[in-house]
C-alpha positions, 0 to 999 in steps of 0.5 A: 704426260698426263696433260698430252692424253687429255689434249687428245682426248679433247681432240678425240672427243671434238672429231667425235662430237662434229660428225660429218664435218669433213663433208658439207652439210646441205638443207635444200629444200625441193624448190632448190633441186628444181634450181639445180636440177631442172634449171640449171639442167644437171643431170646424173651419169649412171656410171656403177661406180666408174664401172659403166660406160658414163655415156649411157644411162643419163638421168634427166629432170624435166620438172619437180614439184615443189609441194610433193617431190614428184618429179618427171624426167628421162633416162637415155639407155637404160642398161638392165639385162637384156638391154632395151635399144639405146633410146630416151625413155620417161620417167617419173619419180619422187624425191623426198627430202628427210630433215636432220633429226636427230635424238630427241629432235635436236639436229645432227648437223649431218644435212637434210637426207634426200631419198629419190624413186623413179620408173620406166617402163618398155613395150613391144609386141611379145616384150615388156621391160620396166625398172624401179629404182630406189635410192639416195643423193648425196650432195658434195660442194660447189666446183666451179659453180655446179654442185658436185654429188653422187647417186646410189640404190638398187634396181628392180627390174621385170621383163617379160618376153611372149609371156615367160615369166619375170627374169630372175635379176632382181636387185641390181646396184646402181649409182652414178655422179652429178655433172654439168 
């Protein structure tokens, strides 16, 4: 009996001591998201978590710099409140990619952590729409040879309409899935 605890205190401590072994664990580099992104043209459906329409609300990568993190690139019809028409707007943004620190320096073998910002902005005569998004990738595996991942954080957005104040819908959630 004593012998059966120990074993699964053993397994117990070894799930414990190899955190997120059961997801892979990913150390691009920006030169490596360049590849993915802007090379090989993978791009983000913004689907709110299958809760949107996956047709709209693609975000593209035009070019990264692979010093800064600065990115460029265009989302296809934003969806904010009041939605804008159904068009390519530009954006520019920035990915910055945290390392896998963790305690005292040692590595958590948890992969690079990749934290992503980018904007757009719309006007019109007696209308201004611009949108901040804040957030984060996630990298999943090769399938097929595309790498499978996720996208997730909050939006701000500020319209004004004939010089009415910023609407009230701040923040708004969004993600979205990797594909191509």
């Amino acid at each position: 009996m004593l012998k059966r605890c120990w074993l699964a205190v053993l397994l117990l401590l070894a799930l414990f001591a190899a955190p997120g072994r059961a997801e892979a664990q990913y150390y691009f580099q920006l030169s490596d998201l360049e590849t993915m992104f802007v090379h090989n043209q993978q791009f983000f459906e913004l689907d709110d978590e299958g809760f949107g329409n996956p047709s709209l609300n693609h975000l593209h990568f035009a070019s990264i710099d692979t010093t800064t993190g600065a990115f460029t690139g265009y989302i296809w019809a934003p969806q904010v409140v009041p939605a804008i028409p159904q068009m390519t707007m530009p954006v520019s943004g920035t990915i910055t990619i945290h390392p896998d620190i963790g305690s005292f320096g040692i590595p958590a073998h948890t992969g690079n952590y990749y934290e992503i910002s980018f904007g757009w902005s719309y006007s019109q005569p007696c209308f201004f729409q611009s949108a901040s998004y804040e957030g984060a990738i996630t990298f999943h595996g090769y399938i097929g040879g595309k790498m499978q991942g996720n996208i997730a954080g909050s939006i701000n957005v500020h319209t004004n309409a004939c010089e009415v104040a910023d609407f009230p819908y701040n923040p708004q959630p969004f993600s979205g899935i990797l594909v191509r």
